[in-house]
N, C-alpha and C positions, 0 to 999 in steps of 0.2 A: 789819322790819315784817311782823306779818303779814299774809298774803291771804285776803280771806272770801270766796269764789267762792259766788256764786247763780244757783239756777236760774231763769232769765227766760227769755217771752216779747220775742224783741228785736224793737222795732221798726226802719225805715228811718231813718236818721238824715235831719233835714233840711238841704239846701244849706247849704256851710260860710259863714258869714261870716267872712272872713280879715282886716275889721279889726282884733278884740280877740281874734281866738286866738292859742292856739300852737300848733304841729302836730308831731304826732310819731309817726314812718313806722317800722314794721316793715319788712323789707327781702322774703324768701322766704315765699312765699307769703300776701304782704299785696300788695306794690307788684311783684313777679314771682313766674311760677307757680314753685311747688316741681318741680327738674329733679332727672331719675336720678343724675345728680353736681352737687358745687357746681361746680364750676369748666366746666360747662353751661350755666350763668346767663349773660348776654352785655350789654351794653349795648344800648337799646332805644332810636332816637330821641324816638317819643311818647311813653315814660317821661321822657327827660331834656328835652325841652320843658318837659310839664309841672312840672316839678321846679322850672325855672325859672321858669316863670310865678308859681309857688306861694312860691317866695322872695320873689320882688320886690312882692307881693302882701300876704305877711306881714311884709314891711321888715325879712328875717332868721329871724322866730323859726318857724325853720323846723330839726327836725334827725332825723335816719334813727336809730334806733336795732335795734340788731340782735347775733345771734350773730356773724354773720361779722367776720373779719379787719379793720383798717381799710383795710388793703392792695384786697383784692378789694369791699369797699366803691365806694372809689373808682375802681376798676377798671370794677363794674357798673354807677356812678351816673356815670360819665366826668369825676370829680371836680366834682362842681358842687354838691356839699352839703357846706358849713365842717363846719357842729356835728352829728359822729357821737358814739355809744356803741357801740363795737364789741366784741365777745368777752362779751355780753349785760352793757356796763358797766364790764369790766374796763380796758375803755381807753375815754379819753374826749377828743376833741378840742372846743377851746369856738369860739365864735365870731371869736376873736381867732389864730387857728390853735394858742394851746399846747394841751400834751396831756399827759394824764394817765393813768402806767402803773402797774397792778398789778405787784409784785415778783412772779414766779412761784414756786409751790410748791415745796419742794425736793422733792419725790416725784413729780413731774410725770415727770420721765425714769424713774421704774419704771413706771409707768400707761402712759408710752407703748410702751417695751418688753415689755407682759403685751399689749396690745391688739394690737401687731404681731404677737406670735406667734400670737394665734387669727386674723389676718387671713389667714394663710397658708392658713387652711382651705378658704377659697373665695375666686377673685379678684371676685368682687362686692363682700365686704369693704373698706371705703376706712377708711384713717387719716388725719383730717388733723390736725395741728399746727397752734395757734394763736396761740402763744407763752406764755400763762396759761393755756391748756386745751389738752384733746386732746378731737377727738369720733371715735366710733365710728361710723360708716354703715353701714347695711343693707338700703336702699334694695334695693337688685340682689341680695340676696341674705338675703329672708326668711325662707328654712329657716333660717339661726340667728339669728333674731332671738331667740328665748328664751335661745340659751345665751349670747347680747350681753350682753341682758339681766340674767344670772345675775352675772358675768363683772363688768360694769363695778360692781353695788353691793357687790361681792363688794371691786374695789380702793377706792371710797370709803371703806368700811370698814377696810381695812388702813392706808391712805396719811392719810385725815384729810381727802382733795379734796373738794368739790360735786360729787354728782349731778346731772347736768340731762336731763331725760326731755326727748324732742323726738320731732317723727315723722317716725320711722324712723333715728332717732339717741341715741346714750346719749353725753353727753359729761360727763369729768371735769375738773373748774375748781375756779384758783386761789379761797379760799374770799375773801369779798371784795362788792365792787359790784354789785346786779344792775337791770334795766333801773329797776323805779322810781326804786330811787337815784338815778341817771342824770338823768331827766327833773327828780327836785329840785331837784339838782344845777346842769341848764340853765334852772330856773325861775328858779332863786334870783340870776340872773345879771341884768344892764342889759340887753340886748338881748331875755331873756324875760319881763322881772317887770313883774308885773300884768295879762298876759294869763290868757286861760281855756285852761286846756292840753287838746287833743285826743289821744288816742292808737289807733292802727289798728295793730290786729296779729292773729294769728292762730291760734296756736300755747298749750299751756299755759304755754310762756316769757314770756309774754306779762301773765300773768294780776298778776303784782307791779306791770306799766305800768298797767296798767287800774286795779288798788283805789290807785294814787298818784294820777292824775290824777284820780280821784273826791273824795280826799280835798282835794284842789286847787281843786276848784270845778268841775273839769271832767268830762270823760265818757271811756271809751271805746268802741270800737268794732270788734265783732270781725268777721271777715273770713273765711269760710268755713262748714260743718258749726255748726248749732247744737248746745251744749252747755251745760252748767256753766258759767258764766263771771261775774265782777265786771263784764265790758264791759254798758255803757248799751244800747247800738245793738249791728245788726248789718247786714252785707252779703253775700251771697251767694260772692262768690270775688274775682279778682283786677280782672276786667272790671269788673263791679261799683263794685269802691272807685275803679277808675281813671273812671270815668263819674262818682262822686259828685264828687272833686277836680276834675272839667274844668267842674263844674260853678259851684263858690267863687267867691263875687264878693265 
């Protein structure tokens, strides 16, 4: 599908009403701040309260979608969210607990092998493995963010994987599911259908969640720096989206 990002004026979204929606959470920096490493990110009790309140509120249709793992997913949400889209889609767990894997690329082990030898350039470089993807970090180490940059479309290109621009990260992925799908996906399910689906996220990864949920009836909502975006709404940063959500009746 494609995304037709527009430029807007975003206004404040108004208080959710969690009768008829459905809500779907971006994970780093939507519902926690973007940290110098992933694996910095921690579990938060006023995040997982809230989380909870916002399930039992929404009677389920409630689900995190995100790049990360589903592993450290549930690691940072302290497993209290069923319905993830983790690896931005490429796995997907439903409300029922199954889950659905992308088969990984067969050229994923070259990509990861060319990325670890430029990571050796500087230890700020982080590789992580995702099982369908690799991403490249650069967080800590912006002096080469260009030649990252260079680097990673240089092996989409050879390998045949997805690009995914992120900030301060270039990851290559299995080519495949990305978050819209995802939310179709959980729309098109008994526990989500016939709600209005909400989406909060923040990032350009973001921007396929946003032009599905619009197409859906519903809206999105971006969550940081104004830009470019298919998102309805916007909010300031992380504080922000966590004050809108405490706010949902």
């Amino acid at each position: 599908m494609s995304v037709e990002v527009l430029n807007l004026n975003l206004p404040i979204p108004r208080p959710l009403s969690l009768a008829k929606a459905a809500l779907f959470l971006d994970l780093d920096g939507t519902l926690a701040p973007i940290a110098a490493r992933p694996q910095d990110v921690l579990a938060d009790p006023r995040r997982t309260r809230l989380l909870e309140h916002l399930k039992t509120g929404l009677d389920g249709r409630l689900a995190v979608v995100s790049g990360r793992t589903l592993a450290d997913i549930d690691r940072i949400l302290e497993g209290r969210i069923t319905c993830v889209a983790a690896v931005h889609g490429l796995v997907r767990r439903d409300s029922d607990g199954s889950r659905h894997d992308a088969e990984p690329h067969p050229a994923l082990a070259k990509a990861i092998a060319a990325l670890r030898r430029f990571a050796v350039r500087d230890p700020g470089l982080i590789v992580e493995e995702k099982g369908a993807s690799v991403a490249l970090h650069f967080r800590m180490a912006q002096s080469q963010a260009a030649a990252a940059r260079v680097l990673a479309r240089r092996l989409a290109v050879e390998t045949g994987l997805t690009l995914q621009d992120g900030d301060m990260v270039e990851e290559l992925r299995t080519p495949g599911a990305a978050k819209g799908d995802s939310i179709c996906a959980f729309m098109a399910s008994p526990t989500f259908r016939g709600a209005q689906p909400v989406f909060a996220g923040d990032d350009a990864t973001d921007e396929h969640g946003f032009a599905e949920v619009e197409r859906l009836g519903g809206f999105g909502v971006l969550v940081g720096r104004p830009r470019g975006t298919a998102a309805r709404f916007g909010l300031r940063g992380v504080e922000d989206l966590l004050a809108w959500l405490e706010a949902a009746r």
